[in-house]
C-alpha positions as CSV (number, residue, x, y, z in Angstrom):
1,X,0.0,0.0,0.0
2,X,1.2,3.7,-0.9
3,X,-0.3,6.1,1.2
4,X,0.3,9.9,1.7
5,X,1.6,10.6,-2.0
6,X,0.5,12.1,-4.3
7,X,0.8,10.6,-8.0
8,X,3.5,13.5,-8.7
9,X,5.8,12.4,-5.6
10,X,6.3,8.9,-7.1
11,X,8.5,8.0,-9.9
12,X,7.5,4.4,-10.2
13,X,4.8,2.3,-11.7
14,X,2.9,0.8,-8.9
15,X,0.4,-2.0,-9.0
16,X,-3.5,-0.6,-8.5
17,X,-7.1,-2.7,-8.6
18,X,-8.3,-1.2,-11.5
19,X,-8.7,2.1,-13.3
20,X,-10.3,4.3,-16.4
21,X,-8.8,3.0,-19.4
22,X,-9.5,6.2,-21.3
23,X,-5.3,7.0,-22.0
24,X,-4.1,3.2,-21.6
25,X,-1.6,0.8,-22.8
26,X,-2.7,-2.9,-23.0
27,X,-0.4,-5.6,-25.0
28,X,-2.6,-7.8,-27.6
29,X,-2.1,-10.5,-25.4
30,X,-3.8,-9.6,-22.5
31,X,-7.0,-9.7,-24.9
32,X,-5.8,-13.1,-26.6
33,X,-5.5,-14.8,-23.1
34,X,-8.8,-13.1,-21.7
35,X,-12.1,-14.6,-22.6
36,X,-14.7,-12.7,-24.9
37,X,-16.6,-9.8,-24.2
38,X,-13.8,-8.1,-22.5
39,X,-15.6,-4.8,-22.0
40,X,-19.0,-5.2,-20.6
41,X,-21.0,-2.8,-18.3
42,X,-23.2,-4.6,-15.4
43,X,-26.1,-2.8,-13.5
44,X,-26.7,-4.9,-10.1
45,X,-29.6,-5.5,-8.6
46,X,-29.4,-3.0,-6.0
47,X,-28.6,-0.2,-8.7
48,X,-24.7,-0.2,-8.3
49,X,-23.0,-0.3,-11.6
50,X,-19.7,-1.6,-12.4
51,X,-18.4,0.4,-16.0
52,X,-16.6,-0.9,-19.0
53,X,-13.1,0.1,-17.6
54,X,-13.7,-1.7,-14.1
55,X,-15.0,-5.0,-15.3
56,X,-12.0,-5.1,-18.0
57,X,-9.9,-4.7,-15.1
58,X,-11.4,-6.7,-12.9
59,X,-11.2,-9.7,-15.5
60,X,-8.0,-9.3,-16.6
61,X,-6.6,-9.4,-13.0
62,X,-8.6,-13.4,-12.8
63,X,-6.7,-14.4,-15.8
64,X,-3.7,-13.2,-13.5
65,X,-2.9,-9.7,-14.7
66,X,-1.4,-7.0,-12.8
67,X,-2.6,-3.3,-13.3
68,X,-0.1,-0.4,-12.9
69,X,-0.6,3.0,-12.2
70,X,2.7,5.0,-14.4
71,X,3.1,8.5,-12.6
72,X,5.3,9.7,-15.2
73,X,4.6,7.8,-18.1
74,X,2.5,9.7,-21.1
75,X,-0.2,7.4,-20.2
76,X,-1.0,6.4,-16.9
77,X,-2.7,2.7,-16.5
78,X,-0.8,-0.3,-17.9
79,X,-2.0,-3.8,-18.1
80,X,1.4,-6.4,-17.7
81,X,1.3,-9.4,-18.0
């Protein structure tokens, strides 16, 4: 856990649950080793949602992903395998 920093004190990539995937970097073969759809947007039956971006993440990381935040790259989530 990282606490009391803010994203312009660190200078390395650090691993994170899950994120917006608006400005991301994903290698080809997170999506050849993930099963199909790998975008989907769920509305529970209590009225919480999970979006596109969180389910993505959220199914990479059970096909054994990791998810990291890059403070200083041009982008900031990455999806490693």
């Amino acid at each position: 856990m990282i606490y009391a920093k803010t994203l312009s004190e660190l200078n390395n990539p650090f691993e994170v649950k899950g994120g917006g995937l608006g400005i991301s970097l994903v290698n080809v073969n997170v999506f050849r080793k993930m099963a199909y759809p790998y975008f989907k947007y769920i509305i529970y039956d209590n009225d919480t949602i999970l979006s596109e971006d969180l389910y993505f993440c959220s199914e990479a990381r059970k096909y054994g992903m990791n998810i990291k935040c890059n403070p200083k790259g041009n982008h900031i989530y990455e999806v490693l395998m």
